[in-house]
N, C-alpha and C positions, 0 to 999 in steps of 0.2 A: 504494500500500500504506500501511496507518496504522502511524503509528510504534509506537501504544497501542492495545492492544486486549485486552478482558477481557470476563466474561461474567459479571453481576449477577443473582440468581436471589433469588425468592421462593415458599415454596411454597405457604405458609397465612401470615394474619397481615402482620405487620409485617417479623418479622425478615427478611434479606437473608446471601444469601452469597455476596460478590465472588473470580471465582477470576483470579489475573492469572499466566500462566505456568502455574511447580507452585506456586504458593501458594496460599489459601486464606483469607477472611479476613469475619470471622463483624460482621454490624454490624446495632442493632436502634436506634433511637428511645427503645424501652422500656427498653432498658440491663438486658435479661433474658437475652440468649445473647449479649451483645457491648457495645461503646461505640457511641455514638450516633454518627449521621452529622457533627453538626455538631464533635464531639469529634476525630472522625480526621481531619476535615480540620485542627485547629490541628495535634494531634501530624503531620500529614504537610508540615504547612510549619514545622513547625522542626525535623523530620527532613531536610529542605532545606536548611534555613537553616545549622545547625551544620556540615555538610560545606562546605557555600558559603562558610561564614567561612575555613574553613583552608584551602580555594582558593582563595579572593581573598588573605589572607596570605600564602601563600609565593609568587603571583604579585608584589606587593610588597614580597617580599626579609624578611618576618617567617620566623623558624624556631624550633621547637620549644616549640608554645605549650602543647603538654602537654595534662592530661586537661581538656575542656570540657563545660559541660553549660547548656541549657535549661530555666528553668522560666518555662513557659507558662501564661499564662489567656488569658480570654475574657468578654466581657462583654455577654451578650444582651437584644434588646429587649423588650415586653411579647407577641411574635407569639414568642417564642422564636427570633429572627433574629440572625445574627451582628451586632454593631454596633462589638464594638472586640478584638485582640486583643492583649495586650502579652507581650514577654520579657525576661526577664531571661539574662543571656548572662554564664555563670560562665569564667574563663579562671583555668589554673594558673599562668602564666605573669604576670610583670610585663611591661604593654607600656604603650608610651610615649604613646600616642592611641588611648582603649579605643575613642571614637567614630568613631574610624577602623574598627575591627572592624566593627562594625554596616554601616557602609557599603560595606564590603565583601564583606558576604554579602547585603546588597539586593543590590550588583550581579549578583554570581553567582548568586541563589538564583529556579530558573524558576515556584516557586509563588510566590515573591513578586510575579514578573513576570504571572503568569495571573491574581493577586486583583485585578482590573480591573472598571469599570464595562463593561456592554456583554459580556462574555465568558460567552454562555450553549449550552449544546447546543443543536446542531439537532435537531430529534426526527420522527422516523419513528412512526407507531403501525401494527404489522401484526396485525391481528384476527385471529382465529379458528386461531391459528397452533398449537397441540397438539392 
């Protein structure tokens, strides 16, 4: 059984709408019914990330780091390719080794661990299938 499983739909066009569970979630290229593909993937690795940091902390005996927040870019090449992504990692809290933080939400964080060389879908094509 797959741990992940959702169903990505197009009906005309470009746009896409990925349903995962009961959610719903609208994603276009064009940036006309949605954000772009290569967009949700940064928001969904540092929607990663930021949880993974306060799990990696309180495994490390940090407590109560307070409100945190991500801001995220990207920096694409002239194919419109991902080539670099950085964040900036806000903590309310005064801690003692911020670079400690970081390193502790690479370890817990599983889209960090997935953005790998080598790491692509296997693909099936089944024709004539509606």
């Amino acid at each position: 059984m797959d741990d992940i499983a959702l169903t990505t739909t197009s009906e005309d066009g470009f746009d896409t709408e990925s349903v995962i569970g009961d959610f719903a979630l609208a994603i276009d290229p064009m940036e006309e019914t949605g954000p772009n593909p290569v967009s949700v993937l940064v928001a969904d690795y540092a929607s990663c990330f930021l949880p993974a940091v306060r799990v990696g902390a309180q495994k490390a005996g940090y407590d109560g780091l307070g409100r945190m927040e991500i801001n995220a870019s990207a920096t694409l090449d002239d194919e419109d390719d991902l080539e670099a992504i950085e964040f900036t990692l806000k903590v309310e809290a005064d801690v003692d080794d911020p670079d400690e933080l970081a390193a502790l939400g690479e370890e817990e964080c599983h889209v960090h661990a997935a953005l790998r060389e080598g790491l692509h879908a296997d693909i099936t094509v089944e024709d004539d299938a509606f």
